[in-house]
N, C-alpha and C positions, 0 to 999 in steps of 0.2 A: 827571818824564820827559817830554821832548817827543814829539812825534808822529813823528819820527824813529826815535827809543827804541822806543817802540812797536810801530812797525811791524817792526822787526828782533826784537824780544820774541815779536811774535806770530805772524813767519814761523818763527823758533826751533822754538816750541812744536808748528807746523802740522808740520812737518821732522822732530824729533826724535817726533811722534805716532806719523807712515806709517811711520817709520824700524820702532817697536814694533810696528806691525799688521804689518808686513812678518814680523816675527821670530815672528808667530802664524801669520801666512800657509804660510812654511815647514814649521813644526812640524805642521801640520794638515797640508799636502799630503804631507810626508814621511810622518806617519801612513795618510792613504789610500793612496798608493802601496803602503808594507809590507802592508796590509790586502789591497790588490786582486793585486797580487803573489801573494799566497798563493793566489789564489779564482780566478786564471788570466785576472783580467780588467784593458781598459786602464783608466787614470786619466781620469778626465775632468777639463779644466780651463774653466771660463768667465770668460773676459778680464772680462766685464760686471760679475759677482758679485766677482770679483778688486778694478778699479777701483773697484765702491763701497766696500767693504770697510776700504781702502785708505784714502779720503778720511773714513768714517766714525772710525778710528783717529784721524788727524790731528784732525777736527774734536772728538772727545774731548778730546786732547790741551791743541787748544784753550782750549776751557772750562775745564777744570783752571788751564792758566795762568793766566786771565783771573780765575779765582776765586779761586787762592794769590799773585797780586799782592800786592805790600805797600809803602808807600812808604818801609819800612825798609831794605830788600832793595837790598841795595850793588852785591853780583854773583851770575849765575849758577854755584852748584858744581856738581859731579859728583855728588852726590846729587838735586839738582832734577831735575838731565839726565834722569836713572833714575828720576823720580817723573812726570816728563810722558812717559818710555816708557810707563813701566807703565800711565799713563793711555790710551796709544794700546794697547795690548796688550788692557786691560780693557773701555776703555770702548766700542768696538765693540761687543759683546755684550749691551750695558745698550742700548745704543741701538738694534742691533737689534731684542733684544727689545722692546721699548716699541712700533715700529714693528711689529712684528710684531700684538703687542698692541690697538695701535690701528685696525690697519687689519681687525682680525677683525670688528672690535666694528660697524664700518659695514655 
């Protein structure tokens, strides 16, 4: 693959990550909402926490790609697609946590 290849692989994988955090983003906000809703109170949203969130999906995303690479791999299918979401859906959380983790410990 040239570095052309590459680069369109890697913005893919960035693209289709946020794409999955977004669809965690939602799910969690629609959860607080129903939650606060009930308890008569407003939602809070923080753009900051939102945007990292967001990039830390992608950046899962990522890695995933960068590490299911193969120089067998002809094209991307619709099951990859759905494996570098899920990497953006999931791996936010792994990395949070770690960062969480890490930064107790100092």
């Amino acid at each position: 693959m040239d570095a052309l290849g590459w680069l369109a692989y890697l913005c893919l994988a960035f693209f289709v990550g946020a794409c999955g955090q977004l669809v965690r983003v939602a799910v969690g906000l629609k959860k607080l909402h129903d939650k606060n809703a009930s308890a008569g109170t407003k939602t809070p949203f923080d753009a900051k926490k939102f945007w990292i969130s967001i990039v830390l999906g992608a950046l899962a995303a990522l890695l995933t790609a960068i590490l299911q690479w193969s120089d067998q791999m002809q094209s991307i299918d619709r099951e990859y697609i759905f494996t570098l979401m899920a990497a953006g859906y999931a791996g936010s959380d792994i990395i949070e946590g770690l960062m969480d983790r890490w930064s107790k410990s100092t």
